[in-house]
N, C-alpha and C positions, 0 to 999 in steps of 0.2 A: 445713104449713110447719115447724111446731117441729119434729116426725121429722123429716124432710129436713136441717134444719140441723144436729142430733144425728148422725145418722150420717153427714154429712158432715164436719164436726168431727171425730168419732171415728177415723175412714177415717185424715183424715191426724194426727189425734194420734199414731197406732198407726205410721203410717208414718215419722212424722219425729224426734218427740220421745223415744221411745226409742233412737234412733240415736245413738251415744256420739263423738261428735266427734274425741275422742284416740285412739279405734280405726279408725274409719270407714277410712282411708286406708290402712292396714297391712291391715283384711279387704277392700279392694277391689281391691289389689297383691298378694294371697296367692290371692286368685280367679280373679285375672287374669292371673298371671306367666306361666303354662304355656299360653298359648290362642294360635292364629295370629292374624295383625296382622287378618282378617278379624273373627274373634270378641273379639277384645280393643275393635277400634274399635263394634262393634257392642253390645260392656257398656255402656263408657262413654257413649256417645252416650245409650242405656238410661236409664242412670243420672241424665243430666244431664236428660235427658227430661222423668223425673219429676220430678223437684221445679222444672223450667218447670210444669208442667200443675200441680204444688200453689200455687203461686204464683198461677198464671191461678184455679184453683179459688175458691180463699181470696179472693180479692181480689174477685170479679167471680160465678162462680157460684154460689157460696154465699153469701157475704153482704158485702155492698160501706161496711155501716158496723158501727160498734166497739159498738151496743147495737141490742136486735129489740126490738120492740115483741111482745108474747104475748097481747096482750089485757090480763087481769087483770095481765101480770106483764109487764115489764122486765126481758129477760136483757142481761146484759154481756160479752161477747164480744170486748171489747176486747184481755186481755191476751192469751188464748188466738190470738185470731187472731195479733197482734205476734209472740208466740211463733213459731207456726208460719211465719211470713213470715223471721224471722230467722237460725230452723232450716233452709229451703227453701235461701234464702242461702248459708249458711255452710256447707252441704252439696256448694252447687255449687262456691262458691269453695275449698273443699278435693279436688274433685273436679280444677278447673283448676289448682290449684296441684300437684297430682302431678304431674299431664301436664309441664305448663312443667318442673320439676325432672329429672323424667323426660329430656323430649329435651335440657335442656338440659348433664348428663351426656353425654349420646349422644354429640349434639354436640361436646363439649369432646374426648371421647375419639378421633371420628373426624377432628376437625382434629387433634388432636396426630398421628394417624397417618400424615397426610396431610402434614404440617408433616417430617414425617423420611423421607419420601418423596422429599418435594421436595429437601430437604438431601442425601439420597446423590444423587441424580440428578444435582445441582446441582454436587458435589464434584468439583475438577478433580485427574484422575489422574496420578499422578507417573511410573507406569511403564507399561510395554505390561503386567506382572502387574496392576496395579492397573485399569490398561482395563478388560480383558479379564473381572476380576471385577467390574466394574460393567457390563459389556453382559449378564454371565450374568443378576448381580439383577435389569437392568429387564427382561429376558426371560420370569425369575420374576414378575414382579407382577400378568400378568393375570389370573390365580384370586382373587390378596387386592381387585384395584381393583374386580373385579366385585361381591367381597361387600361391599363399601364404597359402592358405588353402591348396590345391594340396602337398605342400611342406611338411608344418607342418605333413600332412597324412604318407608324406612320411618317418620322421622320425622317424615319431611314431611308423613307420612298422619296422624300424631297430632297434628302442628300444626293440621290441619286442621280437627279436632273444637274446639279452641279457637276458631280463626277461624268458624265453624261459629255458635260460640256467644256471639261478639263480643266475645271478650275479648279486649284487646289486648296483646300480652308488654313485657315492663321494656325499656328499650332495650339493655340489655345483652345478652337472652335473643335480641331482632330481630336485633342484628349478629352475634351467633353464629350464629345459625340464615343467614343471607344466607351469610355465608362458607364455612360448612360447605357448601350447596348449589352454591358457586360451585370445589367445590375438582375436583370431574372435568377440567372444562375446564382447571382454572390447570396442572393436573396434563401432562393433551394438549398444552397449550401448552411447559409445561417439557419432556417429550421431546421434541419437533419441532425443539425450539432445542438439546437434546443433540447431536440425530443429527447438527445440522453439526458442533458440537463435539468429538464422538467422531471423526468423517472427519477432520476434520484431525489430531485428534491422533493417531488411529493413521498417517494419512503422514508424520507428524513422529517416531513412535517408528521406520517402519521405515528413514528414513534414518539414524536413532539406532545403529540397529542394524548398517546396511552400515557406517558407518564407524566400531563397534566393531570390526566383522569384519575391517578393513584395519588399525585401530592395532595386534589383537592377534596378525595374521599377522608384522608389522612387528617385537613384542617379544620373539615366536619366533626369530626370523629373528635378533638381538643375543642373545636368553639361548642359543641356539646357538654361536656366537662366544663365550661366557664359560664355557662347558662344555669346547672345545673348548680352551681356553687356561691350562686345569689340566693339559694334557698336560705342559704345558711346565715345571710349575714343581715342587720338588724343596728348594731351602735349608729346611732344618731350623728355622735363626735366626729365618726368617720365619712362623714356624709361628702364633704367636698373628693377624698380619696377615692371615692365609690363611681362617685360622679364621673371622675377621670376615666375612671378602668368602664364604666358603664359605655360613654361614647367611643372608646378606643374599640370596644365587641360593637358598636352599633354601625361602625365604618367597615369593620371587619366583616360581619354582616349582609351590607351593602355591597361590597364587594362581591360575596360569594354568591349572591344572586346575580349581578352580573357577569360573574364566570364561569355560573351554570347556562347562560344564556350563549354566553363565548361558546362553548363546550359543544352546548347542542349544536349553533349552526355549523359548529366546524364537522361533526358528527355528520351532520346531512352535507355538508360537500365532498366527505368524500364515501356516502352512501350508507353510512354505519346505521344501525336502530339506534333512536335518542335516547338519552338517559334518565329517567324521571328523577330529578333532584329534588324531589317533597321534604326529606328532610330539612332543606332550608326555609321551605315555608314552615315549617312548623319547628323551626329554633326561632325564625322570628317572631312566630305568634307565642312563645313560650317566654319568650325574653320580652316580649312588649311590657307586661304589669310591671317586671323590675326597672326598667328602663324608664318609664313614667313615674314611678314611684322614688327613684333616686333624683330623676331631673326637679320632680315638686321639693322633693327634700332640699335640693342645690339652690333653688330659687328663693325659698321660702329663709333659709338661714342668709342669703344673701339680701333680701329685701326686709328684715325683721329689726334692724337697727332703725332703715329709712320709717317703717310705719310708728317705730317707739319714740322715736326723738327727733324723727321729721327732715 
């Protein structure tokens, strides 16, 4: 009996008490970083393993009170054993609190991604370009949602080693951990509710669209008429007034070339044949001579005082 209880003593003196508490967790996260979730879960469990069975040891197979009877002698075994039971302890609860930190990180990180997910999804779009880059993005996301899922699996496989070992997490750690598991579906649920979303707003851009396409056949159809009615005009006197209305059609103009350009790409996003907008090149090639010809006018009466009297 003295042996027995000696080298059972010793056995876990060796195993626990030289184990340094302010390391323990940085070498069991430096051993563990690199291993898959199969061998990680399989340390840990390990881990936690043994100091249950030094627990059960100490307590129960080796010696179940704090002083042995030897015969001649009275050992005391009291502190040694406390020691060891406090060590067994404080080994594990540093073992669970990694874990808990651990997913609870994970966690945090994968609702936030999930959390900005749901926001672009969510964001209602102002134009058919704006659509159309948000059908591309949730098109994109089923490589990131899988590995997200993948992820979420994987904490819940390391929650599980705690639940495992009846510890139960802070309630803060528990409504993270629920949310985070509940974010696939919230997620399926928010596209399903898109898709009608998108349907209508793409039929609301493409009526958006037909009756761009008629206001601006419409503005063609008057800036024609106002190209057309510099044929007519000639007084010198009016030269600065001309000038005015001249750049007011030259912006106008400009415009309508970039709103044939509007027009078309929005035309090819949602599949339509383009519209050849020639008429606009050839109001500007038509209005150029008068355009130039009013601006030398505008220059010329403004810098004719400077060249006569200096």
């Amino acid at each position: 009996w003295p042996l027995r209880l000696a080298e059972g003593y010793t056995a876990h003196c060796t195993a626990l008490l030289q184990v340094a508490e302010g390391e323990y967790a940085h070498e069991l996260h430096a051993r563990t970083a690199e291993l898959s979730l199969a061998n990680w879960l399989k340390e840990y469990r390990t881990e936690l393993g043994s100091h249950a069975r030094a627990v059960e040891e100490v307590t129960s197979s080796i010696c179940l009170y704090s002083t042995v009877n030897l015969g001649m002698f009275c050992a005391d075994v009291g502190e040694v054993r406390a020691a060891l039971l406090t060590k067994a302890h404080s080994l594990s609860a540093i073992i669970c609190s990694t874990i808990a930190e651990q997913c609870r990180l994970e966690n945090t990180r994968i609702s936030a991604r999930f959390s900005e997910v749901t926001a672009r999804i969510a964001d209602e779009s102002k134009d058919v370009e704006a659509l159309t880059q948000k059908k591309a993005y949730i098109d994109s996301l089923t490589a990131e949602m899988g590995a997200l899922a993948d992820e979420i699996t994987t904490v819940k496989a390391k929650l599980r080693v705690l639940d495992d070992a009846q510890v139960v997490l802070e309630p803060e750690d528990f409504s993270l951990a629920c949310n985070t598991q509940a974010w696939p579906s919230n997620i399926e649920a928010a596209r399903v509710r898109n898709e009608t979303s998108m349907t209508n707003a793409t039929q609301g851009f493409s009526v958006e669209l037909q009756e761009m396409q008629e206001s601006f056949l419409n503005d063609l159809k008057r800036y024609a008429k106002e190209v057309e009615g510099y044929q007519a005009l000639g007084d010198i006197a009016d030269c600065e007034a001309h000038y005015d209305s001249v750049r007011q059609l030259q912006q106008k103009l400009e415009d309508a070339k970039a709103l044939s350009e509007l027009i078309n790409s929005r035309e090819a996003l949602f599949g339509w044949p383009l519209t050849h907008y020639e008429q606009v090149k050839k109001l500007c090639k038509a209005f150029a001579p008068f355009a130039s010809l009013w601006t030398i006018g505008s220059d010329w009466l403004t810098q004719y005082p400077v060249w006569m009297e200096g």
